[in-house]
Structures are given as C-alpha cells and as structure tokens.
PDB file with one MODEL, atoms N, CA, C and O in Angstrom:
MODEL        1
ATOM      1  N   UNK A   1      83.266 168.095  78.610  1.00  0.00           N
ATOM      2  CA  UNK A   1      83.002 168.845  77.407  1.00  0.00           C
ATOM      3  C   UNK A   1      83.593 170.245  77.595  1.00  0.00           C
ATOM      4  O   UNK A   1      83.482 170.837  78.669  1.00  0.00           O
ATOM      5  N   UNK A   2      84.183 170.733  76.599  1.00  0.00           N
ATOM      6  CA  UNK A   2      84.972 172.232  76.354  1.00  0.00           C
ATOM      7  C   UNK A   2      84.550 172.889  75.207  1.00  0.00           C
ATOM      8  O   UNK A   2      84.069 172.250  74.271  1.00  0.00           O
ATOM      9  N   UNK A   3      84.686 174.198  75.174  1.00  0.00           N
ATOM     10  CA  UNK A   3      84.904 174.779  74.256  1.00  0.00           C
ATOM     11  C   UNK A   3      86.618 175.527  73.734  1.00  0.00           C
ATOM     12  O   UNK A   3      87.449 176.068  74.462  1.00  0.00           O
ATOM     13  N   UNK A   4      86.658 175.329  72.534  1.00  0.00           N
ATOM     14  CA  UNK A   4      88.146 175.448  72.037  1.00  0.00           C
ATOM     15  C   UNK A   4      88.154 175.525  70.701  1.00  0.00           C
ATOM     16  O   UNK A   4      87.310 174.900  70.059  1.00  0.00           O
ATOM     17  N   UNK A   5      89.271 176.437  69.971  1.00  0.00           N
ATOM     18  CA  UNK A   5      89.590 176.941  68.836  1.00  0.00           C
ATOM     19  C   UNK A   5      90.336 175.860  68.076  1.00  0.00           C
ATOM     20  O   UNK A   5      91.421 175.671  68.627  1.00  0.00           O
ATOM     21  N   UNK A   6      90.151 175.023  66.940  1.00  0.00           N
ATOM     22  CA  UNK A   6      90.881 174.955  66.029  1.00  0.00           C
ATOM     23  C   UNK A   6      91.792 175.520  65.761  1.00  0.00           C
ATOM     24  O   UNK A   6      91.497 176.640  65.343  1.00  0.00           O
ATOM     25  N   UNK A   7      93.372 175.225  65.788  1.00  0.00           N
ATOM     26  CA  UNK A   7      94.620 175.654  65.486  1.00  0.00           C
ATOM     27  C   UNK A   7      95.255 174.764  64.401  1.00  0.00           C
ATOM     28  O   UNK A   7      96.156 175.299  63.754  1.00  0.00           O
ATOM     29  N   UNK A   8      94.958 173.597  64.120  1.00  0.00           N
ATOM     30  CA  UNK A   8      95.677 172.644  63.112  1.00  0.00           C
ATOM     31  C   UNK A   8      94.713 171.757  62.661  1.00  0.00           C
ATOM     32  O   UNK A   8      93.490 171.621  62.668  1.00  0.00           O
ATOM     33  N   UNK A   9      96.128 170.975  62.104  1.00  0.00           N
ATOM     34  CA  UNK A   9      95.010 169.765  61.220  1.00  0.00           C
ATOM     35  C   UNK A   9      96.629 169.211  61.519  1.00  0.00           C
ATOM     36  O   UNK A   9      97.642 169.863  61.772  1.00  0.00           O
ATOM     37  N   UNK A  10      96.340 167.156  61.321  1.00  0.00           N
ATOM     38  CA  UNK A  10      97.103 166.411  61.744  1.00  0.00           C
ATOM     39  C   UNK A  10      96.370 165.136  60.774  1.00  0.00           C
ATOM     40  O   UNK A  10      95.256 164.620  60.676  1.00  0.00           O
ATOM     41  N   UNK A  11      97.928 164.963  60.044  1.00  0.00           N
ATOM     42  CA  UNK A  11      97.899 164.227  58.733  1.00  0.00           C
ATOM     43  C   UNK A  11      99.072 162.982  58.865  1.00  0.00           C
ATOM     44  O   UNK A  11     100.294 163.121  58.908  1.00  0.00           O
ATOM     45  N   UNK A  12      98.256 161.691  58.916  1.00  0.00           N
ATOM     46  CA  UNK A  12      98.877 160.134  59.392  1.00  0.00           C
ATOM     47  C   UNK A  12      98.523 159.728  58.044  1.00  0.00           C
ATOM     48  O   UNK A  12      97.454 159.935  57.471  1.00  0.00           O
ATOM     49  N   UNK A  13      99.640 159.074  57.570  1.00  0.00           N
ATOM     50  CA  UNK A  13      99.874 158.219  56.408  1.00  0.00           C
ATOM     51  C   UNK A  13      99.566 156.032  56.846  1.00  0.00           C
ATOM     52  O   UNK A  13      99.266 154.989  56.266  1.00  0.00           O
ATOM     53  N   UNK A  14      99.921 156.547  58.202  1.00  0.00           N
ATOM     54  CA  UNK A  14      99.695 154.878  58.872  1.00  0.00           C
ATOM     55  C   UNK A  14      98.890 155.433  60.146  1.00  0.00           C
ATOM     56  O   UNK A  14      99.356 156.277  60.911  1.00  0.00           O
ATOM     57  N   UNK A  15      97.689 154.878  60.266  1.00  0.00           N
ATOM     58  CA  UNK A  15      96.672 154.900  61.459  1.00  0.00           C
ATOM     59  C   UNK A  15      96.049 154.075  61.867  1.00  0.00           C
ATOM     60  O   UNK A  15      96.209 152.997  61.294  1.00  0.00           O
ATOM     61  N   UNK A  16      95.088 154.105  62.971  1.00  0.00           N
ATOM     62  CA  UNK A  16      94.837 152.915  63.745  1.00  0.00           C
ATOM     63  C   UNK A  16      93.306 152.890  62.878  1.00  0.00           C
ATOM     64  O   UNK A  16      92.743 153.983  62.816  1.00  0.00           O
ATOM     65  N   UNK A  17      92.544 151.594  62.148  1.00  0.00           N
ATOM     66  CA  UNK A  17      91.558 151.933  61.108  1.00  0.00           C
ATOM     67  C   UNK A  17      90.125 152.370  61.473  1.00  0.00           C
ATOM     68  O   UNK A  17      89.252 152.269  60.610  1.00  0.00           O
ATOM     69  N   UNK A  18      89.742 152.987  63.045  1.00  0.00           N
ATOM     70  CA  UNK A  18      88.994 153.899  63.641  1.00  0.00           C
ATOM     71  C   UNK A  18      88.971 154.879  63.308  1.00  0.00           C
ATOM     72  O   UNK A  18      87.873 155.422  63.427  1.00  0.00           O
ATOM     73  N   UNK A  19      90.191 155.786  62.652  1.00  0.00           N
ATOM     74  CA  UNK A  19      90.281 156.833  62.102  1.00  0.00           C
ATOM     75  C   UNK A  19      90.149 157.418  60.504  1.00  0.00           C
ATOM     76  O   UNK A  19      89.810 158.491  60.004  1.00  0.00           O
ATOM     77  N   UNK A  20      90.577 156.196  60.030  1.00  0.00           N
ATOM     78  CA  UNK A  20      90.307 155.833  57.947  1.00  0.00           C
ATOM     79  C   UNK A  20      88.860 156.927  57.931  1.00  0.00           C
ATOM     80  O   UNK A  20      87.785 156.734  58.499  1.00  0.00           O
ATOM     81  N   UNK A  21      89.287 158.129  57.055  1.00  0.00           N
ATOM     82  CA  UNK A  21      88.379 158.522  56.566  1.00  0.00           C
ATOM     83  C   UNK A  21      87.745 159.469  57.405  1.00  0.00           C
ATOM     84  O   UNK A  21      86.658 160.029  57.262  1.00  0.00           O
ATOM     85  N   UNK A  22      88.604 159.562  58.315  1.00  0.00           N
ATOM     86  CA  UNK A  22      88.364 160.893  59.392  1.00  0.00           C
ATOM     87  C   UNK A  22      89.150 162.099  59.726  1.00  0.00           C
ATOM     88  O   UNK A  22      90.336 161.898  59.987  1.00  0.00           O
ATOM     89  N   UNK A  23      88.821 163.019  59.758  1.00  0.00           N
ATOM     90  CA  UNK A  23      89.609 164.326  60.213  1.00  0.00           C
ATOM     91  C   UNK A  23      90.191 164.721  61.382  1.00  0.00           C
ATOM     92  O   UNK A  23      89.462 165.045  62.319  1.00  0.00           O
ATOM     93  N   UNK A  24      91.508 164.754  61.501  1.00  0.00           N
ATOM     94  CA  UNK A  24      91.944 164.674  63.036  1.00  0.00           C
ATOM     95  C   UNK A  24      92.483 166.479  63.212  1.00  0.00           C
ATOM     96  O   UNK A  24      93.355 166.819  62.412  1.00  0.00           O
ATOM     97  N   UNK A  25      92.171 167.150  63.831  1.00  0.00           N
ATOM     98  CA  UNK A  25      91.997 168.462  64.428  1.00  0.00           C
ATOM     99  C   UNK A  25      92.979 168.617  65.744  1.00  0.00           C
ATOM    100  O   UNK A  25      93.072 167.688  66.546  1.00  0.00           O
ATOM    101  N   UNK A  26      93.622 169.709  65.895  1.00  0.00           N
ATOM    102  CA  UNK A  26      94.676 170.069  66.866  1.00  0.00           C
ATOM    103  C   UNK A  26      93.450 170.945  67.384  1.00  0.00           C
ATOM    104  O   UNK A  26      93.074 171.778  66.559  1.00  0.00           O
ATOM    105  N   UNK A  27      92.636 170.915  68.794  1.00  0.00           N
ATOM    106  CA  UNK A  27      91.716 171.792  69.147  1.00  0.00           C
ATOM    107  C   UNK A  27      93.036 172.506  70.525  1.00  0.00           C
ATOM    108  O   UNK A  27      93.898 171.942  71.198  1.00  0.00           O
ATOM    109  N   UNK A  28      92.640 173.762  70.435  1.00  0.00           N
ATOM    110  CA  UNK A  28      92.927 174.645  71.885  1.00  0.00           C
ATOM    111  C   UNK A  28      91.938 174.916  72.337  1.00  0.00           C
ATOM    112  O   UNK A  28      90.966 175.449  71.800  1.00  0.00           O
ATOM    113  N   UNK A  29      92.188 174.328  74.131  1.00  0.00           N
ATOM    114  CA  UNK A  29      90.911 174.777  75.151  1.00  0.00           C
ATOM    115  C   UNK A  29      91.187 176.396  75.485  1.00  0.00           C
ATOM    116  O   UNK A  29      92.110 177.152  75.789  1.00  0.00           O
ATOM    117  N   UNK A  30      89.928 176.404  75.252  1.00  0.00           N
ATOM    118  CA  UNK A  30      89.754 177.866  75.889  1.00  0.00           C
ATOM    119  C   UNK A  30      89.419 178.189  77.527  1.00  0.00           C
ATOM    120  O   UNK A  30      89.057 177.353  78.355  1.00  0.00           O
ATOM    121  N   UNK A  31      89.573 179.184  77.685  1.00  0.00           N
ATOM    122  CA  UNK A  31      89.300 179.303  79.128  1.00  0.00           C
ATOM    123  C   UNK A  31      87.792 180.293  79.266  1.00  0.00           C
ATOM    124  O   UNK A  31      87.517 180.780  78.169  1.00  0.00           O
ATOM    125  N   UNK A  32      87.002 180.594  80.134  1.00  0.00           N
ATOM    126  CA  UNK A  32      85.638 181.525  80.655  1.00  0.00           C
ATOM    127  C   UNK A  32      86.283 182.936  79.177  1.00  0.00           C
ATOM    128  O   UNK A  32      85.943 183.671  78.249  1.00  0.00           O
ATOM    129  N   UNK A  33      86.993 182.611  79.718  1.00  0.00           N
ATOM    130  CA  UNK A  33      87.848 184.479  79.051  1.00  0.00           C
ATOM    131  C   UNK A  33      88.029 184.341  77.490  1.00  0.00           C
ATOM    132  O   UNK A  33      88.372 185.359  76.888  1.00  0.00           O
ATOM    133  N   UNK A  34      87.885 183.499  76.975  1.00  0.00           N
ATOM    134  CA  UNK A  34      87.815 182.877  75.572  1.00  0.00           C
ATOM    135  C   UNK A  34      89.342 182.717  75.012  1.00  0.00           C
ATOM    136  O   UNK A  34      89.570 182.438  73.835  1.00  0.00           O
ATOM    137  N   UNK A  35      90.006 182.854  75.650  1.00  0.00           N
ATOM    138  CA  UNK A  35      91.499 182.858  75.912  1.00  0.00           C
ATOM    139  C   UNK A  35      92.171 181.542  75.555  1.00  0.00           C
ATOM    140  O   UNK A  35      91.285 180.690  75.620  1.00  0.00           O
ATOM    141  N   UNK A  36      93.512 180.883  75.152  1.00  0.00           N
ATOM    142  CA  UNK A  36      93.994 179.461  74.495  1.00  0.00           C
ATOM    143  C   UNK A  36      94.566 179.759  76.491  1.00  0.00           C
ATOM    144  O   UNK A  36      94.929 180.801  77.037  1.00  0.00           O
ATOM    145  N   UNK A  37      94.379 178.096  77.160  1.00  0.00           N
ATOM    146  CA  UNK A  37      94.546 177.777  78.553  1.00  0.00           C
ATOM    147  C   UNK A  37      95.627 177.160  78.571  1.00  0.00           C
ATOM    148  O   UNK A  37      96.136 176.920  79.666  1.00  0.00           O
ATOM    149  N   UNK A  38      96.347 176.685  77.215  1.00  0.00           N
ATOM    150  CA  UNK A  38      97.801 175.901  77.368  1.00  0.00           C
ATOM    151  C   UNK A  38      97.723 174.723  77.326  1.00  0.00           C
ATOM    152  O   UNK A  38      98.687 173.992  77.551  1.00  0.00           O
ATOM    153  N   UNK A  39      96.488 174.282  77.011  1.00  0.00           N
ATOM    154  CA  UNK A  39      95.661 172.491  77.090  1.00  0.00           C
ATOM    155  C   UNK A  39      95.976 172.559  75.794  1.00  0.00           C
ATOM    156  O   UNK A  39      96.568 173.522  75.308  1.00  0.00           O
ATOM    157  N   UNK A  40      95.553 171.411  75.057  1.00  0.00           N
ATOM    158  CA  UNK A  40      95.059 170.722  73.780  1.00  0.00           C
ATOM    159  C   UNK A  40      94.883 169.419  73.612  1.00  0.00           C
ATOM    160  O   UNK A  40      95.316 168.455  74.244  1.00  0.00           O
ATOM    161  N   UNK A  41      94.098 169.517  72.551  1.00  0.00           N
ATOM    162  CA  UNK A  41      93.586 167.733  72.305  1.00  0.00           C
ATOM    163  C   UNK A  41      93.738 167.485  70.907  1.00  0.00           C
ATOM    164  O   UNK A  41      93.618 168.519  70.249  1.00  0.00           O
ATOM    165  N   UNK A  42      93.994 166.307  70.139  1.00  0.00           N
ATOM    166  CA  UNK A  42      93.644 166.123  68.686  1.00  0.00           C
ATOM    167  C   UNK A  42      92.651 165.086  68.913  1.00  0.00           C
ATOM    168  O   UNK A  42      92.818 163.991  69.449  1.00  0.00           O
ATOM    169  N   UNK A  43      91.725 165.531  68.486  1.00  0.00           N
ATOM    170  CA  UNK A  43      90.310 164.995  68.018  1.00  0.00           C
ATOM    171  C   UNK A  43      89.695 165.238  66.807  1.00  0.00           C
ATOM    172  O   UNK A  43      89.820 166.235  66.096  1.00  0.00           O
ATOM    173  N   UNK A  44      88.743 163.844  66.547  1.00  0.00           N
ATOM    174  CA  UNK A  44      88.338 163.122  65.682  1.00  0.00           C
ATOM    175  C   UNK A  44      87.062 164.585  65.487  1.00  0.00           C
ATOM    176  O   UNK A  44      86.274 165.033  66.320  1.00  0.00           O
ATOM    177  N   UNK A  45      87.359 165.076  63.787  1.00  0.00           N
ATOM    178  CA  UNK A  45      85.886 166.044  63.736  1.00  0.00           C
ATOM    179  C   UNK A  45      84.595 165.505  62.936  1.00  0.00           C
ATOM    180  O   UNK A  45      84.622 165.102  61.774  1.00  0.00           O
ATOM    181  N   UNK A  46      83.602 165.562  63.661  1.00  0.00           N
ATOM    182  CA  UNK A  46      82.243 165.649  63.431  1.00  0.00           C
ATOM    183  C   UNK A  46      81.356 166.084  62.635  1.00  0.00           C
ATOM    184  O   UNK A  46      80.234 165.768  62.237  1.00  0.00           O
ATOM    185  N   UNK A  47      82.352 167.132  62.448  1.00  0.00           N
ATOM    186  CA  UNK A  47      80.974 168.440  62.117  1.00  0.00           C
ATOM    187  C   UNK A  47      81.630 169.450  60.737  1.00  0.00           C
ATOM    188  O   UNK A  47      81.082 170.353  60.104  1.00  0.00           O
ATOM    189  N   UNK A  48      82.916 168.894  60.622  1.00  0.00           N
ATOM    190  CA  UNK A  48      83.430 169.660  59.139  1.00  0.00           C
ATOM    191  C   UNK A  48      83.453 171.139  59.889  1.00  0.00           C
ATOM    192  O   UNK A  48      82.730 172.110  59.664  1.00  0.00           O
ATOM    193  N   UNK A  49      84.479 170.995  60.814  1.00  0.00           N
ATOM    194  CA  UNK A  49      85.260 172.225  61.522  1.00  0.00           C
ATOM    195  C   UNK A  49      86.368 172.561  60.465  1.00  0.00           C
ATOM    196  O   UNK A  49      86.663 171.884  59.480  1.00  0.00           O
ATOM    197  N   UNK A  50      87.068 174.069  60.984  1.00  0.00           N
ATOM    198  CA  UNK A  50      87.870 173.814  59.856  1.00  0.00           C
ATOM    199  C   UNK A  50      89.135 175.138  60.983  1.00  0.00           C
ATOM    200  O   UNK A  50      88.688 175.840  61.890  1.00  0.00           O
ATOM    201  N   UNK A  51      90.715 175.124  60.529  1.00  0.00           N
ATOM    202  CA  UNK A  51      91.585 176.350  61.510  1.00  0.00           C
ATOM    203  C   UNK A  51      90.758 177.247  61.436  1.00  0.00           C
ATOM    204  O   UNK A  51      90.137 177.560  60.420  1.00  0.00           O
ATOM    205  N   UNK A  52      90.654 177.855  62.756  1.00  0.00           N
ATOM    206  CA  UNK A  52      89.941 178.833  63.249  1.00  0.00           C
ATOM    207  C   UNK A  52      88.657 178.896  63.781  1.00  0.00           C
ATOM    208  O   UNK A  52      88.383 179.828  64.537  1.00  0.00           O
ATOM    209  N   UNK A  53      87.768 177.991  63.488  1.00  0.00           N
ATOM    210  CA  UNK A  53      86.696 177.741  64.445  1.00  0.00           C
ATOM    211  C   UNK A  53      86.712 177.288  65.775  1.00  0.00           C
ATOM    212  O   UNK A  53      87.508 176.518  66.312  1.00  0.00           O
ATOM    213  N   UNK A  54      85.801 177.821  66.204  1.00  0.00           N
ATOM    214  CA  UNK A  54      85.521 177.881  68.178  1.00  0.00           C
ATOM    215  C   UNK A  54      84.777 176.812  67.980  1.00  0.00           C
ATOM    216  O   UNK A  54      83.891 176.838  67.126  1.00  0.00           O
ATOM    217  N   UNK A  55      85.037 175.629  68.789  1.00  0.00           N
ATOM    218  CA  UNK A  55      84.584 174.073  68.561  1.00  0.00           C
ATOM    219  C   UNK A  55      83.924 173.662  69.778  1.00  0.00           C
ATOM    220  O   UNK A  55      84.326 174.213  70.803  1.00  0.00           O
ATOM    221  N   UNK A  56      82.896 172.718  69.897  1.00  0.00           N
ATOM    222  CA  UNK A  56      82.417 172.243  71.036  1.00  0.00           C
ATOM    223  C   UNK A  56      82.788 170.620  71.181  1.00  0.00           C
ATOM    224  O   UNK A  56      82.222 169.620  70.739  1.00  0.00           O
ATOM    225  N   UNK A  57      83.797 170.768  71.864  1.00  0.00           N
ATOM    226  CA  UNK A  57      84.627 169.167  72.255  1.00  0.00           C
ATOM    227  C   UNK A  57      84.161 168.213  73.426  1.00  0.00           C
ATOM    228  O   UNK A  57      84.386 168.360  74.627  1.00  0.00           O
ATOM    229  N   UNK A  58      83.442 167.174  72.783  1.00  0.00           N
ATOM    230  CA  UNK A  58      83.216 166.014  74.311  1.00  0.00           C
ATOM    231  C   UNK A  58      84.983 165.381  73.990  1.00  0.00           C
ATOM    232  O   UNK A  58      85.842 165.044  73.176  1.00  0.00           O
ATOM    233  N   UNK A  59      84.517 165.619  75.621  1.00  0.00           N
ATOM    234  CA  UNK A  59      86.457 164.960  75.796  1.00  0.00           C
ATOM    235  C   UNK A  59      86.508 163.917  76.873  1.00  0.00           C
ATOM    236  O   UNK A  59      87.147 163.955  77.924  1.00  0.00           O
ATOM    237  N   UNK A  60      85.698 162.958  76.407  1.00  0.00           N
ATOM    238  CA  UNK A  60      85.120 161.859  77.287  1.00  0.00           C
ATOM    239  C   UNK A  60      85.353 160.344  76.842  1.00  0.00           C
ATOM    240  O   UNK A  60      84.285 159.779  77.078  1.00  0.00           O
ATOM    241  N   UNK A  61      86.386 159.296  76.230  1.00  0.00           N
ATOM    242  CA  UNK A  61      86.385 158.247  76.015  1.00  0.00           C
ATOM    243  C   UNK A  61      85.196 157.380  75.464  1.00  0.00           C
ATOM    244  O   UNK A  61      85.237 156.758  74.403  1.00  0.00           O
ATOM    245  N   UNK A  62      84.236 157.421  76.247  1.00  0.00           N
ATOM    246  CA  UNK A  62      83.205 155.973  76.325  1.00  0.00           C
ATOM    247  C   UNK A  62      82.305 156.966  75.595  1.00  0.00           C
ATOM    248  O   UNK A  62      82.015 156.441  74.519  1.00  0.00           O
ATOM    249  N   UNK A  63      81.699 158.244  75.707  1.00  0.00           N
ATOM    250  CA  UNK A  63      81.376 158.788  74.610  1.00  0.00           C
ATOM    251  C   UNK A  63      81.356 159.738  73.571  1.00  0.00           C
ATOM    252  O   UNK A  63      80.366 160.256  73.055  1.00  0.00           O
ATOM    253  N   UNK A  64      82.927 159.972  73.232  1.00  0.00           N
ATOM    254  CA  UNK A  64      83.207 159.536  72.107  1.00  0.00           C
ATOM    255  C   UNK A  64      83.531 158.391  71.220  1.00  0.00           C
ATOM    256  O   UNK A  64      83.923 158.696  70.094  1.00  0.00           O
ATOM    257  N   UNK A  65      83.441 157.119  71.517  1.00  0.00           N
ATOM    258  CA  UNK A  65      83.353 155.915  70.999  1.00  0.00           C
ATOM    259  C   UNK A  65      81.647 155.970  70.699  1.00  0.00           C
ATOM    260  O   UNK A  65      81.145 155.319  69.782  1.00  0.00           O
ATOM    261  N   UNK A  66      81.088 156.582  71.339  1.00  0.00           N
ATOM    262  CA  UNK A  66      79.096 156.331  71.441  1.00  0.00           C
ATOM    263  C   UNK A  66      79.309 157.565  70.069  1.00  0.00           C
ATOM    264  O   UNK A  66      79.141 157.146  68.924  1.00  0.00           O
ATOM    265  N   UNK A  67      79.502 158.348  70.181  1.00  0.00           N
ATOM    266  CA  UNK A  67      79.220 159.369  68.647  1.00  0.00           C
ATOM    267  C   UNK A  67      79.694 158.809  67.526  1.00  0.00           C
ATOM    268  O   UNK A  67      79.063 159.002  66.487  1.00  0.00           O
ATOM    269  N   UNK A  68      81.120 157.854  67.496  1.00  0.00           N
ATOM    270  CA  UNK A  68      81.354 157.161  66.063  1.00  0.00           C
ATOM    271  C   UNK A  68      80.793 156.191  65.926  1.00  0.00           C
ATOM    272  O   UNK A  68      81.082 155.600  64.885  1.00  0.00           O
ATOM    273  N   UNK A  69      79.652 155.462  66.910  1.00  0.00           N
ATOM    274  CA  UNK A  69      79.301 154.345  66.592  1.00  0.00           C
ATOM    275  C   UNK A  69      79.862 153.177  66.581  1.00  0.00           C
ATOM    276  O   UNK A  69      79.531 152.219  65.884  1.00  0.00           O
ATOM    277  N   UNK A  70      81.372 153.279  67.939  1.00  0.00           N
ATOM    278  CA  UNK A  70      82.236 151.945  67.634  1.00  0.00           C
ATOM    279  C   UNK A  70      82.158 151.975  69.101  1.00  0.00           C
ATOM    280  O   UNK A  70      81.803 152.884  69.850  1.00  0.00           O
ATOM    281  N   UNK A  71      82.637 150.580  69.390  1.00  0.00           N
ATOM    282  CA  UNK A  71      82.374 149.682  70.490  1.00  0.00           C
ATOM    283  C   UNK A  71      84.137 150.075  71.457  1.00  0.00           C
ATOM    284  O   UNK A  71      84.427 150.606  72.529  1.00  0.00           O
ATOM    285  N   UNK A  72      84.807 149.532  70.470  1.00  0.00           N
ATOM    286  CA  UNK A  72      85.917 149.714  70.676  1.00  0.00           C
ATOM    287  C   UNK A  72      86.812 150.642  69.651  1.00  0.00           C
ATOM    288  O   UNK A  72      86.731 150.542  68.427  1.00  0.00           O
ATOM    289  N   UNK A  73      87.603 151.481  70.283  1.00  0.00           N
ATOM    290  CA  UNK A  73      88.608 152.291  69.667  1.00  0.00           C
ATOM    291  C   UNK A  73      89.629 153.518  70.189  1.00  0.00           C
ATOM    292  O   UNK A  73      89.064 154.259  70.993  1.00  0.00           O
ATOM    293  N   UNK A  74      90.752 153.810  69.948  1.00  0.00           N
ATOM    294  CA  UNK A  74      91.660 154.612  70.765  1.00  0.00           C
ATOM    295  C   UNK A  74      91.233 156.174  70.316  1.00  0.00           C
ATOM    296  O   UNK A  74      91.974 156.909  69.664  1.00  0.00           O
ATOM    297  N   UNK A  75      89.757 156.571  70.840  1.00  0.00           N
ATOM    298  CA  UNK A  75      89.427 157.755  70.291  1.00  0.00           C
ATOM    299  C   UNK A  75      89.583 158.216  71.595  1.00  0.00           C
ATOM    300  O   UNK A  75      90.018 157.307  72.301  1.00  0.00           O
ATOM    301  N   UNK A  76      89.385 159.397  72.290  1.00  0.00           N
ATOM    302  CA  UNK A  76      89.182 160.220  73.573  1.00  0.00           C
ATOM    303  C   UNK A  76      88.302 161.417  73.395  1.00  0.00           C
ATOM    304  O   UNK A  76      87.354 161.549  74.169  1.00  0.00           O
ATOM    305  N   UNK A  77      88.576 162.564  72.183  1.00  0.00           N
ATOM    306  CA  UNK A  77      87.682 163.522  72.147  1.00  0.00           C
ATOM    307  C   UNK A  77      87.284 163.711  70.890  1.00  0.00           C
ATOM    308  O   UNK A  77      88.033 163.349  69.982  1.00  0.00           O
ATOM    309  N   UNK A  78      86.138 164.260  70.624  1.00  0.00           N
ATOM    310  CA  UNK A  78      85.694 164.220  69.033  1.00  0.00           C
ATOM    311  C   UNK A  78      84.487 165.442  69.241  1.00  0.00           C
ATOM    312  O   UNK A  78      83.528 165.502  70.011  1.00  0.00           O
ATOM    313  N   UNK A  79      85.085 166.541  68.005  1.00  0.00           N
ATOM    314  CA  UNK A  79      84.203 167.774  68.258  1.00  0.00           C
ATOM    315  C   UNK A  79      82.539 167.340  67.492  1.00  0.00           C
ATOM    316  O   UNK A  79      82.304 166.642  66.506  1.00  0.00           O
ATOM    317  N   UNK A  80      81.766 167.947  68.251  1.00  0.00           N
ATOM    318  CA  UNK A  80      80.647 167.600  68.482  1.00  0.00           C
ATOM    319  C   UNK A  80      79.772 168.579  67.730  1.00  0.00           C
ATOM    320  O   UNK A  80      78.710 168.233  67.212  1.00  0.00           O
ATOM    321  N   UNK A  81      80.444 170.316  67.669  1.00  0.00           N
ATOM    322  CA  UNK A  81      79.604 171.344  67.194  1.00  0.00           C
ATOM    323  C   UNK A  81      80.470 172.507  67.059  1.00  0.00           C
ATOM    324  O   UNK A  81      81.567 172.776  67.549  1.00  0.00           O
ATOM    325  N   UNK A  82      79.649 173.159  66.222  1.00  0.00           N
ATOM    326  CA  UNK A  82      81.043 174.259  65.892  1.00  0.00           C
ATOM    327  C   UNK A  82      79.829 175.537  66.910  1.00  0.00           C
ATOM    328  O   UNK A  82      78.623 175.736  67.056  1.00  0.00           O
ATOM    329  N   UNK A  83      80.927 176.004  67.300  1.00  0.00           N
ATOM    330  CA  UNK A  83      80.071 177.494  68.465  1.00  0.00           C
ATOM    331  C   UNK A  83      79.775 178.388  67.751  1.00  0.00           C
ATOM    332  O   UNK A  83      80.401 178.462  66.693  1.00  0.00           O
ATOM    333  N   UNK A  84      78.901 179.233  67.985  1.00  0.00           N
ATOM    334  CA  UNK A  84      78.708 180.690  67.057  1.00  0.00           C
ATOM    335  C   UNK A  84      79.019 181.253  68.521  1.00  0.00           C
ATOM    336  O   UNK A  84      80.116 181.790  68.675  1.00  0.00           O
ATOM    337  N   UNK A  85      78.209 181.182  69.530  1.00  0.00           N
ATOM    338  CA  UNK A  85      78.638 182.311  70.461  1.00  0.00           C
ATOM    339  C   UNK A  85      78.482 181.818  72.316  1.00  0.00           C
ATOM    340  O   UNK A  85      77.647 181.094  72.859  1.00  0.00           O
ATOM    341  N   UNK A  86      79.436 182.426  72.782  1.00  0.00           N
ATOM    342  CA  UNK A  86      79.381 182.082  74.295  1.00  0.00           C
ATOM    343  C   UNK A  86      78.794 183.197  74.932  1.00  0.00           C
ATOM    344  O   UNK A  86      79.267 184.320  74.758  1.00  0.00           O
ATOM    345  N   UNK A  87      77.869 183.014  75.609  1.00  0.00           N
ATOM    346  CA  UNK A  87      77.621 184.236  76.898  1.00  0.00           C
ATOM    347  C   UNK A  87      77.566 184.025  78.217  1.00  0.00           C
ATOM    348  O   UNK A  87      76.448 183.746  78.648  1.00  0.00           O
ATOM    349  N   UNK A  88      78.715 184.093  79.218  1.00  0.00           N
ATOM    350  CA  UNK A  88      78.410 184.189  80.633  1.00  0.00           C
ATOM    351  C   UNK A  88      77.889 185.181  81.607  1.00  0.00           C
ATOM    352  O   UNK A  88      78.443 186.254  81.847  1.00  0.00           O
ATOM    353  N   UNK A  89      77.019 184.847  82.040  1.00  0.00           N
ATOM    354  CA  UNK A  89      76.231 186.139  82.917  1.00  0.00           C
ATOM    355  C   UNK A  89      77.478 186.491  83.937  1.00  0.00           C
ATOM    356  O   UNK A  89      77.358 187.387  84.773  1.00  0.00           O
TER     357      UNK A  89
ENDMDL
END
C-alpha cells in the first residue's frame, strides 16, 4: 500500500470486461517527502478520485481482486481512499 497523487485518467475503447464501468487513474507514488518517486501505477478507482488528489493505493493483486469482488481478473492496484493528510513524526 502507497500513497500517491493522481496525474491522469486513461480512456480504453476495447477492455478486458473487469474493468466495464470503471475508472482507470494514472496514480504517482510519492515518496516520505511527499515528492512524485518516478514509480506509477494505473489503477482501478474506488472512491471517485479525481487529477490531483493524494490517493491511498493497495498495490497488491489478490487484494485488489478482494475489493472488486472478483475471483479472477488482470487488476493489480485499485485506490482505496483519497488522503487529506500525512504526518511523520
């Protein structure tokens, strides 16, 4: 699980039908420093994120298949929560 900024949106005219009716999101990982780390993921959104929100991403296969409720499917990460705020001691 990460936290990371919304930078895009990613628009398929032909998809695999796990996705029908879902929002696919260009997320950037952030780093401690709240900083873009040079990572990214497109994942399946949850939570009606939208460019520019600080996102809370499980980036875990087996559950993200457990949050859409499918058994099988070519999902990997799917944002989970949108952040209001980070604090590290």
């Amino acid at each position: 699980m990460y936290v990371g900024r919304v930078s895009g949106t990613v628009v398929a005219t032909i998809k695999h039908t796990a996705f029908n009716g879902r929002k696919l999101l260009i997320v950037d990982r952030l780093g401690e420093d709240g900083e873009p780390t040079g990572g990214y993921d497109i994942c399946v959104d949850m939570v009606q994120a939208g460019v520019g929100d600080k996102v809370l991403v499980l980036d875990e296969g087996n559950g993200a298949r457990q949050v859409l409720n499918m058994k099988v499917a070519p999902v990997r990460a799917v944002i989970v929560g949108i952040v209001d705020d980070v604090q590290i001691p």
